[in-house]
C-alpha positions in Angstrom: 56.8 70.2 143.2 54.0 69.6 146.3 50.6 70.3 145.2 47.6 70.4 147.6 45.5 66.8 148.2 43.0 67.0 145.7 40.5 64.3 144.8 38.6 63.7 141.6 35.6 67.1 142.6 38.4 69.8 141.6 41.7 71.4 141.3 42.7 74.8 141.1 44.0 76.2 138.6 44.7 80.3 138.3 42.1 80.5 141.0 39.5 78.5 139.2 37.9 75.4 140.2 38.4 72.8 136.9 36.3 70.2 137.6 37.2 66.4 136.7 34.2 63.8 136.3 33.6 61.3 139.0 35.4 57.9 137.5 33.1 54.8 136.6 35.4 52.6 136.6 35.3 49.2 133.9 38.0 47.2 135.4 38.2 47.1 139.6 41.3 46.3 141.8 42.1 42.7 141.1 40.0 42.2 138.4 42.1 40.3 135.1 43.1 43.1 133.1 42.0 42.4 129.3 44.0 40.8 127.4 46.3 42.3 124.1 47.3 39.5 122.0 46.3 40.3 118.1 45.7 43.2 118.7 47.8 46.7 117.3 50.0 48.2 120.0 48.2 51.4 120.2 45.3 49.1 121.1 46.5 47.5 123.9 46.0 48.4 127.3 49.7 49.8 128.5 50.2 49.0 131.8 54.4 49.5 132.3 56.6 47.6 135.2 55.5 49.5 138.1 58.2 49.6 141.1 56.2 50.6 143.9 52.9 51.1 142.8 49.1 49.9 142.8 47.2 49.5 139.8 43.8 49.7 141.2 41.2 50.8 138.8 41.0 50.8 134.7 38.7 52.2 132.4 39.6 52.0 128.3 37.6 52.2 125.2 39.0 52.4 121.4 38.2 54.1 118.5 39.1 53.5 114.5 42.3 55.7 115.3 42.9 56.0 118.8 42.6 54.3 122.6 41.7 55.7 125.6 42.8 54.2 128.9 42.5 55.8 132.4 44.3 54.5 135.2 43.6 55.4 138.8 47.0 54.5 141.1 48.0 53.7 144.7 51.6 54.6 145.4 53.9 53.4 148.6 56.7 54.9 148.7 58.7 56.4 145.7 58.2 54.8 141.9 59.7 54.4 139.1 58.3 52.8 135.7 59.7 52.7 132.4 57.1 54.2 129.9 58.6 53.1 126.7 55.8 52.3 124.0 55.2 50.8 120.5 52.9 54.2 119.3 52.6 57.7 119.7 51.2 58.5 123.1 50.0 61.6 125.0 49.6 61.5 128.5 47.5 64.1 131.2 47.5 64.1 134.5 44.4 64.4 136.4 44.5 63.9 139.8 47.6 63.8 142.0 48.3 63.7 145.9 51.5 64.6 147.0 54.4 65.7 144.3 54.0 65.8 140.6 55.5 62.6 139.0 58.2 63.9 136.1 58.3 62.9 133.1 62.1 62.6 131.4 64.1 61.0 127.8 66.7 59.6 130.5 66.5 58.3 134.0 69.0 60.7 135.1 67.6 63.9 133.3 64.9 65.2 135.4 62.3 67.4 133.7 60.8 70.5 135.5 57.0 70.7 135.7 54.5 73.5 134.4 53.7 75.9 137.8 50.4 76.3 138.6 48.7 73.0 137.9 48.1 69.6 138.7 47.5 68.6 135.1 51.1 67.9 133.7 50.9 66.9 130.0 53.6 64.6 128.2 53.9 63.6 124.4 56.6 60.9 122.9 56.4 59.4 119.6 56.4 55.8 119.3 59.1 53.6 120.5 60.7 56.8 122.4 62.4 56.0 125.2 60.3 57.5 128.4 60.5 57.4 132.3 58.6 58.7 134.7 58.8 58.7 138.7 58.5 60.6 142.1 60.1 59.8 145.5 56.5 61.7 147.3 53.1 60.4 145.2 50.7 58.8 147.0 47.5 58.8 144.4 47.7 59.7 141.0 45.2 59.0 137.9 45.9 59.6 134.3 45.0 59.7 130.7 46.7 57.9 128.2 45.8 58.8 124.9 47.4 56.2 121.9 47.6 57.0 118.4 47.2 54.7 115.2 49.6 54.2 113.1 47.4 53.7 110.5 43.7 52.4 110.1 43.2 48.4 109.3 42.3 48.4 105.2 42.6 52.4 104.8 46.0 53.5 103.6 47.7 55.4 106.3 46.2 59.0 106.6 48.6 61.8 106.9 47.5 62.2 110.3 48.7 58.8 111.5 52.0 60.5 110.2 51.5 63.5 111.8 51.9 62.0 115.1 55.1 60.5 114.0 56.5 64.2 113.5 55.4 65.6 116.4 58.6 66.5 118.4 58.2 65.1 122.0 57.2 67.4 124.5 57.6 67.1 128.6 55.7 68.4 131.4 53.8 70.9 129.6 50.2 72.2 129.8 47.9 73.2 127.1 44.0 74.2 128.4 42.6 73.2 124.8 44.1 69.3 125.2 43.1 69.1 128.8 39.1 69.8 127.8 39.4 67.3 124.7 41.3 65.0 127.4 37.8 65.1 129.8 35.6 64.3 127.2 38.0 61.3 126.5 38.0 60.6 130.1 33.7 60.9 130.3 33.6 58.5 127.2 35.7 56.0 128.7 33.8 56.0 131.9 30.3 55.5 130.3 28.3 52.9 129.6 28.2 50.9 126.6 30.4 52.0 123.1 31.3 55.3 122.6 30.2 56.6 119.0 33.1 55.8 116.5 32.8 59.6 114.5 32.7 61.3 117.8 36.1 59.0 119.3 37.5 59.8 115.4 36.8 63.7 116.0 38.0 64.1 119.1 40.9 62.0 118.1 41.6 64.4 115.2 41.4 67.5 116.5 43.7 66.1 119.8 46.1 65.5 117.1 45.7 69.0 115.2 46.3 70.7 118.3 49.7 69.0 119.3 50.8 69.7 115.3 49.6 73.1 116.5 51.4 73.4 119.6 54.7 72.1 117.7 56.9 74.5 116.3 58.7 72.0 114.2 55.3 71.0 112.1 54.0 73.5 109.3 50.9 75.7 110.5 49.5 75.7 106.7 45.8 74.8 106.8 44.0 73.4 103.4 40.8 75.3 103.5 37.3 74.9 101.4 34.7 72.6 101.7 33.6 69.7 99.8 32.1 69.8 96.3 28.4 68.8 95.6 29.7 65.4 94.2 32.0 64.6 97.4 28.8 65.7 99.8 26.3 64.0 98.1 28.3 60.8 98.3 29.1 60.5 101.9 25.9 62.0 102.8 24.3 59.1 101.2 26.4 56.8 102.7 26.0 58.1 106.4 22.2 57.9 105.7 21.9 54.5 104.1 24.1 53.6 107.0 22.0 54.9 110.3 22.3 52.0 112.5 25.8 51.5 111.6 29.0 52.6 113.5 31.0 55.0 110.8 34.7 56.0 111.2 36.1 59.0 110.4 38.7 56.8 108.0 35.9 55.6 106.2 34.1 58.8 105.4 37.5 60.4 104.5 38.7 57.9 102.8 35.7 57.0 100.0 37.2 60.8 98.5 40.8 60.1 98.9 41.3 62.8 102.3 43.1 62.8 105.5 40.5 62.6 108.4 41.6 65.8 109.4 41.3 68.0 106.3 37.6 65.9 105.6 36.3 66.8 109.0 37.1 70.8 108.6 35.6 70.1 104.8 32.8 68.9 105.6 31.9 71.4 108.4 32.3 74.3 105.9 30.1 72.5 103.5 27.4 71.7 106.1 27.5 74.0 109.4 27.9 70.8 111.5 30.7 68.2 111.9 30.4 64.7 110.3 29.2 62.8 113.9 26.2 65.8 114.9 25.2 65.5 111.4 24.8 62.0 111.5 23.2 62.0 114.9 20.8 64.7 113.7 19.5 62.3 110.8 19.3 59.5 113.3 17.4 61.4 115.4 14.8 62.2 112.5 14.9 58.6 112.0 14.2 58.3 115.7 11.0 60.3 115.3 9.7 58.6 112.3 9.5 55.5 114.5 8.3 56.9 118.1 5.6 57.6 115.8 4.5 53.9 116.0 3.3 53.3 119.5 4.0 49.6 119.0 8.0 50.0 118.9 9.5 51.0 122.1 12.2 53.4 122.8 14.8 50.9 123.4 14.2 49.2 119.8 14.7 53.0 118.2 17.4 53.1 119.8 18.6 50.0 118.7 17.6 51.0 115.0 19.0 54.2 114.7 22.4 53.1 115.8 22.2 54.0 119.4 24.2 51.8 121.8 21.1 51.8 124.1 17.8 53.8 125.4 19.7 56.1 127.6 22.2 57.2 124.9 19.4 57.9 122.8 17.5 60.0 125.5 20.9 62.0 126.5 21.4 63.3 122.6 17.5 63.4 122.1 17.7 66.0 124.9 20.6 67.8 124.3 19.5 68.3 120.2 16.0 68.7 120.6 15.4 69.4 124.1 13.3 67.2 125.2 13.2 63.3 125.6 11.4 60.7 123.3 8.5 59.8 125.7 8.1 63.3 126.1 8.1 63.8 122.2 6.0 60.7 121.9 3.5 61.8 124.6 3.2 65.3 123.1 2.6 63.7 119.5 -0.4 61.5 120.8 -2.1 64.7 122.3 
């Protein structure tokens, strides 16, 4: 299938522009990629036999139950790769010049992709065998999204098996994975950590929506919130724990849940999701201490479990609506 030369600004879809985030890239061209050993498989950065291709920019982060790694190509001529892999994986297209790369089961089986966009999905379970290639690419980049197959010192979560029962699923395209795909792509690209509960919850509900989207896997939903005892005791954990990174695991795990059923639990029970509450009471924290003119914004953020002063700022602004000096200055009037 030939699809226009689009960069990383745009690409059309049904007439609409759907914009993709310029890249900022963590590993350049050339640059020793990092390295894997003793580490879980659906940690490691996957980077397949490439025949014909250029690896030429990288940017990954993990989470406490899934990895992120974006990969930005260079392709002379056509390429083939063998996309075999120890975990669950989901890949998404998002950028492409010249024909859409296929995904298939078997080198010889060629799958047909979705009409109408650039932004080809693909799902396989672990150890799945998986090919992809395309006799006309010349630029493509990607998300690769890897599951865990269970969290180090948690017993494994019903959602680590969920992606095991997923049935694989080629060249498809689902708008609600390709949103939650961006804001995987934005966290890889940005400086510093990424929040573990936020990683966890976006992890979680990528994995609810492929159960979703498979008609083999049951569509019953446990529904209710938490009781008063369950709420009390992981709210005073999150609080006692401010300037800690939380997992999703962890929270969900102290009353014996899957991550998934805990984060929909908890939501009912509070209005918010576990990772805005806790950045809400971090915040608060935050304004106890730009109180004291003698502690500066970078040492809040520091204490209320910011991974620096501008992540700070960006949440301060877009919860409260302003930015710390400009609280600060506004209390000293």
């Amino acid at each position: 299938m030939k699809t226009p030369q689009v960069g990383l600004g745009g690409s059309k879809k049904g007439g609409t522009t759907a914009q993709v985030r310029p890249l900022n890239w963590r590993v350049e061209s050339g640059a020793p990629l990092p390295v894997n050993t003793g580490v879980p498989a659906w940690k490691r950065l996957f980077v397949p036999g490439y025949q014909g291709v250029e690896l030429r920019r990288v940017a990954m982060k993990t989470w406490s139950s899934i990895s992120a790694h974006v990969k930005e190509m260079g392709i002379q001529g056509p390429f083939h790769a063998d996309l075999e892999h120890e975990a669950a994986r989901l890949t998404v297209m998002l950028d492409v010049i010249g024909d859409i790369p296929d995904a298939r089961p078997s080198p010889s089986r060629r799958t047909s992709p979705v009409e109408n966009t650039i932004h080809q999905m693909n799902y396989a379970p672990a150890s799945m065998p998986m090919w992809a290639g395309s006799e006309r690419t010349t630029y493509l980049s990607h998300i690769s999204l890897t599951f865990s197959n269970g969290v180090k010192h948690i017993a494994v979560d019903e959602d680590d098996l969920i992606a095991q029962r997923i049935q694989p699923q080629f060249m498809f395209f689902d708008e609600a994975i390709l949103q939650l795909a961006r804001l995987f792509c934005a966290e890889c690209c940005a400086e510093g950590p990424s929040d573990l509960l936020y990683g966890d919850g976006l992890g979680t509900a990528l994995l609810a929506r492929l159960a979703w989207l498979d008609k083999s896997t049951p569509k019953t939903l446990k529904r209710g919130g938490l009781s008063t005892r369950q709420l009390r005791l992981v709210t005073a954990y999150m609080q006692d724990r401010l300037a800690s990174q939380i997992s999703l695991a962890e929270l969900a795990g102290m009353i014996g849940m899957s991550r998934s059923y805990f984060g929909r639990a908890f939501r009912t029970s509070t209005g918010e999701s576990p990772h805005r509450w806790l950045m809400i009471k971090r915040l608060g924290k935050a304004c106890e201490y730009l109180l004291n003119p003698q502690i500066t914004i970078a040492e809040i953020a520091q204490l209320t479990g910011f991974s620096h002063q501008a992540h700070l700022t960006r949440v301060f602004r877009q919860i409260l609506g302003t930015t710390p000096n400009a609280w600060r200055r506004f209390r000293d009037d």
